[in-house]
ZAVO-29456 format. One line per field, with one value per residue (C-alpha): residue number from 0; residue in three letters; x, y, z. Coordinates in Angstrom, 2 decimals. Each point is the difference from the previous one (the first is absolute). Layout:
N
k c(NUM;...)
r c(ALA;...)
u c(X;...)
v c(Y;...)
w c(Z;...)
end
This chain:
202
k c(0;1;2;3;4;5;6;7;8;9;10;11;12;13;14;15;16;17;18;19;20;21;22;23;24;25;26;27;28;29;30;31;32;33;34;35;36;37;38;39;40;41;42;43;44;45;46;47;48;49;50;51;52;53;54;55;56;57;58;59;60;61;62;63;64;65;66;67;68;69;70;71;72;73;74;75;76;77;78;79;80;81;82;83;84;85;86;87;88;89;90;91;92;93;94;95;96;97;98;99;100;101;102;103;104;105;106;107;108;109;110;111;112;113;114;115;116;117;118;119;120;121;122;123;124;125;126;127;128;129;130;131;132;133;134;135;136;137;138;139;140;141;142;143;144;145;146;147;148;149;150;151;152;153;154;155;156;157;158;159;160;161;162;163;164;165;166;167;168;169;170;171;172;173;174;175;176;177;178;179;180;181;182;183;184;185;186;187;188;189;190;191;192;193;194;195;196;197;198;199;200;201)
r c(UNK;UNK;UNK;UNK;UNK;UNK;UNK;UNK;UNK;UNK;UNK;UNK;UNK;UNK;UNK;UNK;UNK;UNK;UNK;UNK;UNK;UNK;UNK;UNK;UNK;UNK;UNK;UNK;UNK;UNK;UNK;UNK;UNK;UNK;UNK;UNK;UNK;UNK;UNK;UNK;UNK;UNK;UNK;UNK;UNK;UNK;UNK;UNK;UNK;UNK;UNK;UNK;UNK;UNK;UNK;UNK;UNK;UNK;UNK;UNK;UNK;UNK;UNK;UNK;UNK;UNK;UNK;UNK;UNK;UNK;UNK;UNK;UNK;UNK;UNK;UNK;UNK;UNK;UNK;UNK;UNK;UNK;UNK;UNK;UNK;UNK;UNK;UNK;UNK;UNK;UNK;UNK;UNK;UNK;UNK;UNK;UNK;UNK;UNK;UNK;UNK;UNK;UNK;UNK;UNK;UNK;UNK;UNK;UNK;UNK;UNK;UNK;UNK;UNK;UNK;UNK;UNK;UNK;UNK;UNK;UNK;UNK;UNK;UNK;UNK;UNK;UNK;UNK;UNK;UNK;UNK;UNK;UNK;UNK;UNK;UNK;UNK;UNK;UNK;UNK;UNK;UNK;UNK;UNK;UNK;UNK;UNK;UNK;UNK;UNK;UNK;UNK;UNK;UNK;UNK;UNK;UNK;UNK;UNK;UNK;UNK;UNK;UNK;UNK;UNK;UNK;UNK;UNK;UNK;UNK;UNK;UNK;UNK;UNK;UNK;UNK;UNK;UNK;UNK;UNK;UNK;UNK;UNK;UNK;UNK;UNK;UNK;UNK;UNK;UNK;UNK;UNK;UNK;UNK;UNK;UNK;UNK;UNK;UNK;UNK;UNK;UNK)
u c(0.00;1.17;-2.08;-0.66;-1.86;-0.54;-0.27;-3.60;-0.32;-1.65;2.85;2.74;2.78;2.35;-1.35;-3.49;1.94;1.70;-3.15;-1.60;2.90;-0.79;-3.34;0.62;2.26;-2.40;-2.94;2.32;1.72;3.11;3.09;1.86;-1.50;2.09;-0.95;-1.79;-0.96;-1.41;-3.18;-0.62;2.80;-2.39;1.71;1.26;-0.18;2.04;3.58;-0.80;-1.83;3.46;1.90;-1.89;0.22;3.74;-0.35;-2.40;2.82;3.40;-1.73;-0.56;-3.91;0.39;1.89;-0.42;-2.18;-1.31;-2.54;-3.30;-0.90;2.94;1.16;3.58;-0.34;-1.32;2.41;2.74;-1.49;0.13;3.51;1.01;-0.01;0.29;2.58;-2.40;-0.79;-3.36;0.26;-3.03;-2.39;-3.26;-1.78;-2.78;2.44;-1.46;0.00;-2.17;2.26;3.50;1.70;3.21;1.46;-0.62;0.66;3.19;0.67;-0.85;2.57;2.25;-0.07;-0.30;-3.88;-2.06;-3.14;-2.82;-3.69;-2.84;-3.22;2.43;-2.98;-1.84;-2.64;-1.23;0.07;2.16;-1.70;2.76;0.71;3.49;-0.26;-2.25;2.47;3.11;-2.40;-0.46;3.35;1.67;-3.24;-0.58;-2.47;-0.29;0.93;2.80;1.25;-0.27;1.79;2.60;0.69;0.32;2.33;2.26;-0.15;1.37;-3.60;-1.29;-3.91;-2.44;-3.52;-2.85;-2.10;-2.71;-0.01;2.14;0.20;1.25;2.50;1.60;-0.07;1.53;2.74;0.92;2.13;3.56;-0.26;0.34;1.51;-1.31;2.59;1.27;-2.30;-2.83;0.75;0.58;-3.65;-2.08;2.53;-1.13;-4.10;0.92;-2.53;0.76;-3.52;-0.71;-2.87;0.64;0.64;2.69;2.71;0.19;-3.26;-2.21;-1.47;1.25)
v c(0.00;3.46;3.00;3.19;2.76;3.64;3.57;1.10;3.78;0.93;-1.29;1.57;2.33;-0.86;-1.32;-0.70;-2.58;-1.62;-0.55;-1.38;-2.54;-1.01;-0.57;-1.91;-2.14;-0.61;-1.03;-2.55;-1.25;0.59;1.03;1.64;0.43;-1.01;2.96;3.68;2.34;3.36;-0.27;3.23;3.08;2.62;3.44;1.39;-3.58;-2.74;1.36;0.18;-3.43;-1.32;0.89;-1.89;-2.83;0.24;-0.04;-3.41;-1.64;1.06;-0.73;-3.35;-0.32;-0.45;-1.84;2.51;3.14;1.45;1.86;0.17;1.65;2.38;2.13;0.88;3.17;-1.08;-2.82;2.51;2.42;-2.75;-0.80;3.24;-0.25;-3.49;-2.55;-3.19;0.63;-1.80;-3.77;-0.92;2.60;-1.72;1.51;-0.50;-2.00;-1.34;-0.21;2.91;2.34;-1.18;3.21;-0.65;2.85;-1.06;-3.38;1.36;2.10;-2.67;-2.71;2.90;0.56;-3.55;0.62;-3.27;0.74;-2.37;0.58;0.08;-0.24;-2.19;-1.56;3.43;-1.12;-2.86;2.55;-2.38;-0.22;0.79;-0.96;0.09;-1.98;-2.86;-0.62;-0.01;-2.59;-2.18;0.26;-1.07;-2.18;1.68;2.61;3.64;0.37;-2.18;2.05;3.19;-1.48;-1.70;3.98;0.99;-2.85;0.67;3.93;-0.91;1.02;-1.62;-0.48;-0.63;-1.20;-0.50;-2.92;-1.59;-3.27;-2.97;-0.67;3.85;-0.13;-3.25;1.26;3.30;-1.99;-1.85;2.30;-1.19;-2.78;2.35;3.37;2.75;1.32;3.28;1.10;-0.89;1.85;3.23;-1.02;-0.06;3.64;1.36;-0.24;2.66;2.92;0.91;-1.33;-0.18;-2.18;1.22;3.83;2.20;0.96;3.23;0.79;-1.83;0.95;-1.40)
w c(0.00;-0.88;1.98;-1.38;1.15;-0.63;1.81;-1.45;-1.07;3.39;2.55;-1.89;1.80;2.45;3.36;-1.96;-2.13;2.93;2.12;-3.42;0.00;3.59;-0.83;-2.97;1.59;2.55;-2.14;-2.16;3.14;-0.61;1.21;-3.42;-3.46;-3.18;-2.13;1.35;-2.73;0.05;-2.28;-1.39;-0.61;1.71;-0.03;2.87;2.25;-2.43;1.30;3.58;-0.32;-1.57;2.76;2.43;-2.50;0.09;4.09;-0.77;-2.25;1.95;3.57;-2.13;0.15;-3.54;-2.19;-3.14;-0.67;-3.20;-1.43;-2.00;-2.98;0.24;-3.33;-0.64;1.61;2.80;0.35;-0.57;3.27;2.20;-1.33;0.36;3.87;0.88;1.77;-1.60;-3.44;-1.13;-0.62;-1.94;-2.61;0.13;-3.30;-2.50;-2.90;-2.78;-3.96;-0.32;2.75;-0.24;1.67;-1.44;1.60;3.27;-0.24;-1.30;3.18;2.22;-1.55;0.17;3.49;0.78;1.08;-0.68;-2.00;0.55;-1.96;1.22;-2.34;-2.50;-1.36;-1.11;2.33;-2.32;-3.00;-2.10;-3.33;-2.03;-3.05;0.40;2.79;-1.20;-3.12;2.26;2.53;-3.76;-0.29;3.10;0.86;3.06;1.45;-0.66;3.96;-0.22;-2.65;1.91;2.85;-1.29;-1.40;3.19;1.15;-3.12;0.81;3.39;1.08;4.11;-1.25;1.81;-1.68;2.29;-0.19;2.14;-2.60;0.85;-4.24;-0.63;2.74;-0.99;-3.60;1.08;1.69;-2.76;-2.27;0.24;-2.57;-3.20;-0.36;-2.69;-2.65;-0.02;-2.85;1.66;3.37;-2.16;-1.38;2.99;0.76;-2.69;1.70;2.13;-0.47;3.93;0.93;3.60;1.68;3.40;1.48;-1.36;2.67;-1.03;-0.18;2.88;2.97;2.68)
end
């Protein structure tokens, strides 16, 4: 098991965040989480809410911390005036909003990006996407993750259906070509199915 939890919008800041890790911790019963992530970059709280995340991790009540739906320039404020730098970018990442430039930034600074949404919320009628799943004889969500895996992408699809979660498992028995990963690139039209980080109301 690998735990992971997040500081929602409304507990952010400094001693907020830390008495929402208490309680969190007390509610899973445990004593440490794997990975903490701020949720949300709301202006004005997501800096002071990092340093009591670094407190968390170097007081070792944590084994890594990250955050969620962070842009570069938010990444880049909180790196600005940091010990910890984040570990994990948890992000909407799929075919149809690639953010190359941030999944750029992140590998550069050795941040881990992991997607959230990486199934477009079930929007995967594609043709693309159901020629590529004719071709390599697997589903249109295999596809899609097995993108991820080969862009160095953590994804992770939610499923309530034992035959969806074993087939999501099972990607590491073929591998798509080069050609075909700058394919499914090439969907990007920067679509997002969830909030905008700039522009949400937190």
């Amino acid at each position: 098991m690998f735990i992971t939890t997040k500081v929602w919008n409304a507990d952010q800041g400094y001693e907020s965040t830390l008495a929402a890790f208490e309680q969190s911790i007390q509610k899973l019963g445990l004593e440490y989480l794997d990975l903490y992530l701020i949720h949300w970059p709301v202006a004005g709280k997501f800096t002071e809410t990092w340093r009591a995340m670094e407190k968390l991790y170097q007081d070792g009540r944590v084994r890594a911390i990250g955050v969620s739906n962070f842009q570069i320039h938010h990444l880049q404020k909180v790196m600005e005036n940091s010990s910890v730098k984040p570990m994990v970018n948890q992000v909407e990442f799929h075919p149809l909003l690639t953010q190359k430039d941030l999944l750029a930034f992140c590998r550069k600074n050795q941040i881990q990006l992991e997607a959230w949404s990486p199934l477009m919320q079930g929007n995967l009628d594609v043709p693309l996407l159901h020629d590529l799943s004719s071709k390599y004889g697997k589903s249109p969500a295999q596809i899609v993750l097995r993108w991820d895996l080969q862009h160095q992408v953590v994804t992770i699809p939610k499923s309530v259906t034992k035959h969806r979660i074993e087939e999501n498992a099972n990607i590491f028995d073929f591998e798509l070509s080069q050609e075909d990963m700058n394919r499914i690139d090439s969907l990007n039209q920067n679509k997002r199915f969830g909030p905008d980080p700039d522009n949400f109301n937190f």
